[in-house]
N, C-alpha and C positions, 0 to 999 in steps of 0.2 A: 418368471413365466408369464403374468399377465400382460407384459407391454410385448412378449414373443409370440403370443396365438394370433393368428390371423387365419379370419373364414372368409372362403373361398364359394361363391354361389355358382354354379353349373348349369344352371336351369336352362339357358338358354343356348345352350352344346349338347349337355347329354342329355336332357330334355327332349333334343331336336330328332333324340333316334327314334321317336314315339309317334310324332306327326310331321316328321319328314322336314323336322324346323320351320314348318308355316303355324308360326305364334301371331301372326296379325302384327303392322307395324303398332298398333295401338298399345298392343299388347306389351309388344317387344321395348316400347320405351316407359310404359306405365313398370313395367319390372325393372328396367334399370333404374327408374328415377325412387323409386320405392324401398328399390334396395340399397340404394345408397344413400337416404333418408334414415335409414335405419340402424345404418352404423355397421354394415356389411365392407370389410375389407377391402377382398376383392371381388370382383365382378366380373365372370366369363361369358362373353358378349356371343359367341359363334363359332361355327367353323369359315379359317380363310382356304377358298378350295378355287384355284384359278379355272375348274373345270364348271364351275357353276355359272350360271348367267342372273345377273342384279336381279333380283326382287325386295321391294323394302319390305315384304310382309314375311321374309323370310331371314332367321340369324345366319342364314350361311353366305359366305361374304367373295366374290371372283378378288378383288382385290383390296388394300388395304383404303381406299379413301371410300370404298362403299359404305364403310362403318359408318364414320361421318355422318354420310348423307342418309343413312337407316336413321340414326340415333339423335341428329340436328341438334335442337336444345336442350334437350335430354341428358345430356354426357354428366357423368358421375362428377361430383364436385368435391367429394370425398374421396371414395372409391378409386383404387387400384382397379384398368379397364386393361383386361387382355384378351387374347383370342384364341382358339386352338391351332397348329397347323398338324397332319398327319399327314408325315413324311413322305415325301415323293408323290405330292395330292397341289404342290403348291411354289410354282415358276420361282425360283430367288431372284429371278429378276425382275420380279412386279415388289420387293422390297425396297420400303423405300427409309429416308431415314426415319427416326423417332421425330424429330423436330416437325417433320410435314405431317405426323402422323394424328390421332386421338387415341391410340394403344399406346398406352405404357409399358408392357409384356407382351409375350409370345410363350405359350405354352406347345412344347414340341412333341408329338407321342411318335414314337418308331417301336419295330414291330424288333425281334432278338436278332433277328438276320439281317438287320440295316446297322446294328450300333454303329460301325464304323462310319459310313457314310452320312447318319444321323448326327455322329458329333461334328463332322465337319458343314452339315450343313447350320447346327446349335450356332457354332462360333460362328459363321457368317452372317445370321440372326442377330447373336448378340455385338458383331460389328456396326450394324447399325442404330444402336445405342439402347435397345431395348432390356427390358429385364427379361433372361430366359429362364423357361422351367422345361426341365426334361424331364419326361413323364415316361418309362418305359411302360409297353406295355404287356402285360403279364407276367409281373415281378416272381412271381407262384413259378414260373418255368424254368426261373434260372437254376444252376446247383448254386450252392452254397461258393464255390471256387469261381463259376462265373458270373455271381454278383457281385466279388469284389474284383474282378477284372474289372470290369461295369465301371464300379465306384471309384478305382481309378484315372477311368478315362474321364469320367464326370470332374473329378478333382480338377484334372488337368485343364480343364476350361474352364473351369468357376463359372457356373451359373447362378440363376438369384437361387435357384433352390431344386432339388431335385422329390419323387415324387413313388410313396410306394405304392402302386398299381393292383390292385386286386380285381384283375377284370372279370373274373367268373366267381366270386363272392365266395372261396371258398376258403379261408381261413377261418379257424377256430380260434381260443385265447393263446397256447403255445405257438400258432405261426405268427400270429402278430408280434408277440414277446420277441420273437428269433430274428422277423426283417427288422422290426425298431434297432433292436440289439447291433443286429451288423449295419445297418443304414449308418446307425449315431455312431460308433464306434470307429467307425471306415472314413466317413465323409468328411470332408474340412469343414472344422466348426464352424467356417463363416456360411456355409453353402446352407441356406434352409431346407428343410425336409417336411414332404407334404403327405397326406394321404387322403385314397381314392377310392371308397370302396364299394364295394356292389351287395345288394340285401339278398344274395342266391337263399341262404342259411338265417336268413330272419334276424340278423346280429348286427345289421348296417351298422346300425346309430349306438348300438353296444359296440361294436371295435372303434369306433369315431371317436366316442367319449371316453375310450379307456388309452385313446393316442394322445389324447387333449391330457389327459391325467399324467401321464409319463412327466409330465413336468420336464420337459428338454430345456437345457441352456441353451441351444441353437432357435433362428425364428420356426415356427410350423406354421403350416396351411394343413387346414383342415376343410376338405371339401364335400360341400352341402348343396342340394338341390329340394327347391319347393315341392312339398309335398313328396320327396323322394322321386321324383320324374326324370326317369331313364333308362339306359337302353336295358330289356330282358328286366330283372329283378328289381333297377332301381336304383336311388343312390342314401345315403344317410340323408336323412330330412332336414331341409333349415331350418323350418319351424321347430321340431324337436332339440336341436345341439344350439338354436338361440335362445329357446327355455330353460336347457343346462344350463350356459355359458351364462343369464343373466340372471339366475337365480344363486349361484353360486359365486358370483362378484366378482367372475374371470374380464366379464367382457361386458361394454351397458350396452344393450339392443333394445331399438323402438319395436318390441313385438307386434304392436296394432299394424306399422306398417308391412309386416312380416306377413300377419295375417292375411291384413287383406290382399297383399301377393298371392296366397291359398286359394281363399274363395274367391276373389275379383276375376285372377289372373289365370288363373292354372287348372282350378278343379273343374272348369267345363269341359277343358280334354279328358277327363276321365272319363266323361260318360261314353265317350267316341272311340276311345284308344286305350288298351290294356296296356297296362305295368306294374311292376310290383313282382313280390313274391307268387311262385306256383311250384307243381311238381316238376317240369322244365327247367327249370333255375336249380330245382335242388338236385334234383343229378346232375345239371350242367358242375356244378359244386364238387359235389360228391367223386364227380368223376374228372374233374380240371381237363374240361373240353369245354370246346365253342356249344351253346346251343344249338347250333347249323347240327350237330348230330344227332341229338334227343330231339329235332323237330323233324328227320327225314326217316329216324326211324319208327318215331311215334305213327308219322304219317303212311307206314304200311297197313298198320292199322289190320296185323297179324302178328306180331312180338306180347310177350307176357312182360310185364317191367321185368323180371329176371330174366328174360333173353336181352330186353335190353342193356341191362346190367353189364349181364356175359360178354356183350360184345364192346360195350365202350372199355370194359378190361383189360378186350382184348388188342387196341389201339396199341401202339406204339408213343413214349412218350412224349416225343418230338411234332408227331404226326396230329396229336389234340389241339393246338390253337385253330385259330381263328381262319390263318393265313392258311395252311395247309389241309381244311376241307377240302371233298372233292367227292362230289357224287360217284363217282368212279369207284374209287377206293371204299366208302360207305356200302355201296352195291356187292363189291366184293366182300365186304366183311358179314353184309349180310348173306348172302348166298352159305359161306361157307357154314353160318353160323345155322341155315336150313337146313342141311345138305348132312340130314340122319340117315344116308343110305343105308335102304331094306332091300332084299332080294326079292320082289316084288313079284313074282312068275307067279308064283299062288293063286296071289289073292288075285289076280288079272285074271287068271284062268274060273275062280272060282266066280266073279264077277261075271264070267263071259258066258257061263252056264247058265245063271240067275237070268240073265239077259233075253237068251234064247227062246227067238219068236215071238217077243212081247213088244208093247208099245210101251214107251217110259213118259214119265210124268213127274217132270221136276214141280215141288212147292218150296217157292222162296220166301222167305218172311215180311214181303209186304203186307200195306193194309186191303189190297184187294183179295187177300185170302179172305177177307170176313164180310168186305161188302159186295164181293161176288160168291159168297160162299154157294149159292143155289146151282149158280155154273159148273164148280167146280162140282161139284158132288152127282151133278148128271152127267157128267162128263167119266166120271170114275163107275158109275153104274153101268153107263151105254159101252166102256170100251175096257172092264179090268185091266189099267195097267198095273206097270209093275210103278210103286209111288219110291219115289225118293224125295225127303225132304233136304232143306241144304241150310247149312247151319245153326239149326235145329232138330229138338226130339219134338215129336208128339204124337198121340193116340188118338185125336179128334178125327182125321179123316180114315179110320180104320189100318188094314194091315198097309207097312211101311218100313221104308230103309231110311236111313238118315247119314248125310255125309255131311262131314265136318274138316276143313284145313285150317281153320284159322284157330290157334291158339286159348285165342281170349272167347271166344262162341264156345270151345267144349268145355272152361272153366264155368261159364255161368249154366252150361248145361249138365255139369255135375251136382247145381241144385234143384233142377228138374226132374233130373230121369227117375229119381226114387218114388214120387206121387205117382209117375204114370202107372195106368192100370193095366195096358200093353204095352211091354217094353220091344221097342223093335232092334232090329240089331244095328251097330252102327260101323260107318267105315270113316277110317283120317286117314290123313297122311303122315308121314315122318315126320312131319317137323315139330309134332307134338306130342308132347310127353303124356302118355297114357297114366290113368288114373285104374283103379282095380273097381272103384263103383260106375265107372263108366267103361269097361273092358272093349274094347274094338273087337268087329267081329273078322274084318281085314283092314291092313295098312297098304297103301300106297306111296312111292316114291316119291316126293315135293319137290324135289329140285327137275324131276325128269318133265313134270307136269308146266313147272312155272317156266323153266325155258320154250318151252315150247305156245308157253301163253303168251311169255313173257309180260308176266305180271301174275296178280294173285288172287284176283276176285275168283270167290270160291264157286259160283255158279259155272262161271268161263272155264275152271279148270276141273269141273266135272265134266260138262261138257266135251272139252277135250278130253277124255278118258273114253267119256262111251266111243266119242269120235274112232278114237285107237280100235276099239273093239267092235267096229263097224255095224254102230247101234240103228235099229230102224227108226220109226219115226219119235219123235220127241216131240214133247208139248208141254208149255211152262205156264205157269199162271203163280202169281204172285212177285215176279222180276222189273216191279213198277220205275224204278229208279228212284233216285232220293230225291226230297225237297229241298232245298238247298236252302229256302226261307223260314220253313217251319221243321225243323228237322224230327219233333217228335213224331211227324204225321209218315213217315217215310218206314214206317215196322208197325203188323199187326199187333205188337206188342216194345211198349214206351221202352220196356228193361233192356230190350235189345240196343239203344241206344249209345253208339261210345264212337269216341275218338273223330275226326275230321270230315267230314261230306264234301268241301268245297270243293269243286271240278271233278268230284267225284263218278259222274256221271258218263265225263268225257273219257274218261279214263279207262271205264268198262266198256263202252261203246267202243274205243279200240280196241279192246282186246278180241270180242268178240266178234269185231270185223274181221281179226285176224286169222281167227280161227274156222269163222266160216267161208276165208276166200276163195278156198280149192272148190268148194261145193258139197264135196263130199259127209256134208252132216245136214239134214231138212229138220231146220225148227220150227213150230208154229206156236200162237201166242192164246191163252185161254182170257187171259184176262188184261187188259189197259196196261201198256207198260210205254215209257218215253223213252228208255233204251229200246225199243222193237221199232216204236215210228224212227230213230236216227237212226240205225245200225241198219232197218232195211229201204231206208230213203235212197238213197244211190243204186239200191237194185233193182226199184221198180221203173 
């Protein structure tokens, strides 16, 4: 087993999903010469992507002699030097042979819907005298029946080694057990077998070390990245699997120069650029989906994680990778997943009474609720409206209604409403599962509301509501918009705080545009808000 292990560094591939592969040429050659100092096998230089245009401060490479000229005196002396290609990203006719080349390998990744096309583009790879690795990706998606289809075709071209993919990190110790099992069992002994995996489940560098332990007659590649650096979760760490590996007399590694690959090389993109483990990863996991789903749904930013749950459920299994996201389809699955149709005539009518000949007064939970509070409160004395506050309870401005759609606003406001000393009554909408300490005093339609907003900011789709009910004048204070640099400053109160602000602002501001296009709704502003100066900049 000892002379069959061979570690495979990433760093500068999947690394590159992180900061867009601009490592700095300094950088980019101080890590190869380090790592192959160090007694690192192989070395993953890049991606070759004919769509790219040369830059030496970046690993991703237009064609194959840009390596060269990135890498110059640099070029591993030890080191196995390959590059990644992903399939149908990379002209075969800018292949050239190995002889002209400074790669010794080509590692191939295609997506379950290319195999065909991907072995034949393998073989014309390994025609020009390269060593190849066929990496699929997302070995997780195969059944059992078509990975040994798979393994057959793989057989049939003898690569240097083929590679099991865990791209969404969700294997636990019996999946690993299961693809080793069929991989080694299946594969021509001589084909090496590698693996690739991602830290969704916090177990990177635990399934790394437990594939290195399999003790296989076949060679392995085990694939590590410094400090774990890559795309989403991450990858097994070098520095951790070359402290196994050299502690345990598998492998001898210069750790110092490992290290200072860490600290020198790498750890000052952490302070710039997130990766690693989070809640993202581990649903992406848990649910053997692309993150593109747990980032579009998060970013509604009205889902309870168990609606998110429900709905990644309820995907289709084919329809989770990578390749077949599609805002489209996410849209529909949310919708449907709102869409707790109530027969709504009620509460509308009961709303429309309430209504009757008053002036309304939205309070939204900005922090101008408290440094205009003087405003606000002479404004409620000189004109008794009817108050509605909006995704919030409270009793500080006296008698009040409180409207709530968003999900995650009535869960934290189930630890509120019990202190208050007036409880006012509350209205949601369907898409939220009522609680018995927080009882609704009317529910509203959500899907009838958000089409019509088309979108879901819950001020906008109150708004539309009274619009429906042909409300007279309105008057908002506290609808300030978010800070987008300080995000605590953006809520009269810090606990309000969750989930995404970015463009947030632009995003209500259309809606609201939208809904005020007809005319037919007059708002006025009590207090400082950057949604009121854009949304009525074009009308004045």
């Amino acid at each position: 087993m000892k002379g069959n292990l061979k570690l495979l560094d990433c760093t500068l591939r999947d690394g590159g999903f992180v900061n867009d592969w601009r490592f700095g040429n300094l950088t980019i050659r101080s890590l190869v010469s380090r790592l192959d100092n160090a007694g690192i096998d192989i070395i993953e230089c890049g991606f070759l992507d004919s769509r790219a245009i040369y830059d030496k401060n970046r690993s991703m490479y237009p064609d194959i002699p840009s390596v060269a000229l990135t890498l110059a005196e640099t070029l591993p002396k030890r080191a196995m030097l390959v590059a990644m290609i992903d399939y149908g990203t990379f002209n075969e006719e800018l292949l050239i042979p190995k002889e002209e080349s400074v790669l010794d390998g080509v590692r191939l990744i295609f997506k379950k819907e290319n195999v065909d096309e991907a072995m034949r583009y393998g073989e014309k790879i390994k025609s020009f005298g390269y060593k190849l690795f066929l990496n699929p990706v997302a070995l997780t998606s195969y059944r059992d029946a078509e990975l040994l289809q798979l393994i057959e075709k793989i057989n049939a071209i003898r690569p240097y080694g083929m590679s099991i993919v865990d791209t969404y990190g969700l294997m636990f110790n019996n999946d690993i057990e299961k693809y080793i099992y069929l991989c080694d069992s299946n594969l021509d002994p001589e084909i090496g077998l590698g693996y690739h995996t991602h830290n969704n489940l916090q177990m990177g560098n635990a399934h790394c070390i437990s594939f290195i332990e399999k003790n296989l007659r076949r060679p392995t590649v085990a694939d590590v990245s410094i400090l774990g650096m890559g795309k989403n979760a991450g990858n097994a760490c070098t520095e951790l699997i070359c402290s196994y590996v050299q502690k345990t007399g598998l492998k001898n590694i210069d750790l110092n120069q490992i290290f200072e690959c860490a600290y020198t090389d790498i750890e000052k993109f952490s302070s710039r650029q997130k990766w690693g483990y989070g809640l993202n990863t581990l649903l992406s996991a848990l649910h053997d989906c692309s993150p593109n789903w747990i980032s579009f749904l998060k970013d509604k930013n009205t889902l309870s994680v168990e609606g998110i749950r429900t709905i990644l459920s309820s995907l289709p299994f084919e329809k989770r990778e990578v390749s077949y996201f599609s805002k489209e389809l996410a849209e529909r699955k949310y919708l449907e997943y709102m869409d707790r149709h109530v027969d709504d005539r009620a509460a509308v009518n009961a709303l429309a009474n309430l209504l009757a000949g008053r002036n309304i007064l939205l309070l939204c939970p900005g922090q101008t609720l408290m440094t205009h509070r003087r405003v606000i409160d002479t404004y409620i004395e000189e004109n008794r409206p009817l108050i509605i506050t909006v995704s919030f309870v409270t009793d500080m401005f006296g008698e009040s209604c409180a409207f709530i759609s968003n999900p995650n606003r009535y869960s934290q406001m189930l630890g509120i409403y019990p202190d208050l000393k007036e409880k006012p009554p509350v209205f949601i909408t369907s898409n939220i599962v009522a609680n018995d300490y927080l009882a609704p005093e009317l529910v509203f339609n959500y899907k009838t509301l958000y089409e019509h907003v088309k979108g879901d900011n819950s001020t906008v789709l109150l708004i539309a509501l009274l619009k429906k009910l042909n409300a007279g004048r309105i008057t908002i204070a506290g609808m300030d918009g978010f800070d987008e640099t300080h995000a605590e400053n953006s809520f009269f109160d810090e606990n309000m705080l969750f989930g995404s602000n970015v463009n947030i602002n632009d995003v209500i501001i259309d809606q609201l545009r939208g809904v005020m296009d007809d005319g037919a709704v007059s708002l006025s502003w009590l207090t400082p808000s950057i949604i009121k100066d854009a949304a009525f900049k074009e009308r004045s």
